[in-house]
C-alpha positions, 0 to 999 in steps of 0.5 A: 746021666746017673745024679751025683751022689748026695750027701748026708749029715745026720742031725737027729737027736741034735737039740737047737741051735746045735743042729743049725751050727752044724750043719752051716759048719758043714755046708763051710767045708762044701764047694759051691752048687754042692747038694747036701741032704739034712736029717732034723728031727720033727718040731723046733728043728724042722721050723728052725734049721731051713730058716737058718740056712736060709738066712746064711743064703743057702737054698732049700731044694726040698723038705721031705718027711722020712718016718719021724725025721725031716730030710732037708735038702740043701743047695751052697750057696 
């Protein structure tokens, strides 16, 4: 059985709290069950953005380092 694809939202570069914003408008317009990779930059986004979405009842499947970015991978809660 191949996986659904995932997908992706880009927030590299994005200062927070803007990075945390976006990406819960994101997860908004997603069903619920639905997967959705994060990419955050190193330092105050990967400390931050999981601990927002968190917050907002999402749950984090993974955090994985990618070269100097952050993947997040999200559940909807």
């Amino acid at each position: 059985m191949m996986e659904k694809s995932v997908e992706v939202l880009d927030l590299k570069d994005i200062a927070c709290p803007m990075n945390s914003a976006k990406a819960l408008l994101h997860l908004e317009g997603l069903e619920i069950g639905a997967i959705l990779d994060i990419l955050v930059d190193d330092g105050e986004p990967i400390k931050n953005v999981p601990l927002s979405l968190e917050g907002e009842g999402h749950e984090i499947l993974d955090t994985v380092k990618v070269d100097r970015l952050w993947k997040i991978r999200v559940k909807k809660r």
